[in-house]
C-alpha positions as CSV (number, residue, x, y, z in Angstrom):
1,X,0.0,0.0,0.0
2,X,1.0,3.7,-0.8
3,X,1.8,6.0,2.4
4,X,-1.0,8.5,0.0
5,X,-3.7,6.0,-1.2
6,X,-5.8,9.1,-2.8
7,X,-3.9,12.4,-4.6
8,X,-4.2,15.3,-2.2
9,X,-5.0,17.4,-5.2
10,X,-8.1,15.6,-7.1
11,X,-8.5,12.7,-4.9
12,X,-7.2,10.1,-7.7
13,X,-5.4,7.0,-7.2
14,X,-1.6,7.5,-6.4
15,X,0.3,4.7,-7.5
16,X,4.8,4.2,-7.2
17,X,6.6,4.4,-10.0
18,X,10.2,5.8,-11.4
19,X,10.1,8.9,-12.9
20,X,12.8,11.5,-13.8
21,X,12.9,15.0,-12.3
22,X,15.1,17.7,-13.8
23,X,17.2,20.1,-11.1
24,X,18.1,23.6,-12.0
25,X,21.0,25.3,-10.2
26,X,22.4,28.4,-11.5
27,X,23.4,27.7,-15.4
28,X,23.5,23.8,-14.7
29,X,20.7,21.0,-15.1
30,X,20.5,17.2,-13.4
31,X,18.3,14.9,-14.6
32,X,17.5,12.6,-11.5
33,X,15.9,9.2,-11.8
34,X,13.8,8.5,-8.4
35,X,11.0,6.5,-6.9
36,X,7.5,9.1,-6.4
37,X,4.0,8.7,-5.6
38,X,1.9,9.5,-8.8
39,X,-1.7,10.4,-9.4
40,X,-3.3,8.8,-12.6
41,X,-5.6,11.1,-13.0
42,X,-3.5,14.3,-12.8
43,X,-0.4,13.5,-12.6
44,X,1.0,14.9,-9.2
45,X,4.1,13.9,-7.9
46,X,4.9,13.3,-4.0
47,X,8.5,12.6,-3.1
48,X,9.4,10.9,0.0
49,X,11.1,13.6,2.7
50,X,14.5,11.9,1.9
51,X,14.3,12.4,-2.2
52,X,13.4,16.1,-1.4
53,X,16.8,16.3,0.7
54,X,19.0,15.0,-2.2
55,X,17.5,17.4,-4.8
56,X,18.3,20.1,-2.4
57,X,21.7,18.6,-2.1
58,X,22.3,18.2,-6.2
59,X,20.6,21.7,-6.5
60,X,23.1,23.5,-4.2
61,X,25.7,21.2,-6.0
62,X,25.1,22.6,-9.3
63,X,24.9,26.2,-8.3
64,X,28.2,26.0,-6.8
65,X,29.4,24.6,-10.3
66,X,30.7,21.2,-8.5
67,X,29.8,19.0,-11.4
68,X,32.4,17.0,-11.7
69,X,30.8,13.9,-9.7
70,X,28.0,14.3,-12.4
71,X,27.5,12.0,-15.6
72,X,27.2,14.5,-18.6
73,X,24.0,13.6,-20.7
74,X,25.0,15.8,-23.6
75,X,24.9,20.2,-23.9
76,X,22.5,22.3,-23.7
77,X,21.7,25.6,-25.4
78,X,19.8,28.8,-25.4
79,X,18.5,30.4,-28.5
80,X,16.7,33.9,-28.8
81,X,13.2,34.4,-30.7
């Protein structure tokens, strides 16, 4: 069983499941694979307490430029309309 049987949001089943979340810190980006709570009906996310730690942790990692732990996934750019 779920520790949130029904989504705090719409009241839709939650159900576990793997799902990437992308971190921002300063000019860097994380993509980060972890375990969440998901509503089928909207889509919500809940993280456990301890997941929400270690994005604070990768956040303040990338806005302090200490990347070099980090797997590079490829570059990114920015373009102007």
């Amino acid at each position: 069983m779920t520790p949130f049987p029904k989504c705090p949001i719409c009241d839709g089943e939650m159900v576990e499941k793997k799902v990437e979340k992308l971190l921002r810190g300063g000019v860097h980006t994380a993509a980060v694979t972890v375990r969440a709570e998901v509503c089928l009906r909207c889509g919500e996310r809940l993280y456990a307490q301890e997941t929400v730690r270690r994005f604070e942790q990768i956040r303040t990692k990338l806005e302090r430029k200490e990347v070099t732990d980090f797997q590079p996934l490829g570059q990114s750019s920015q373009a102007t309309a």
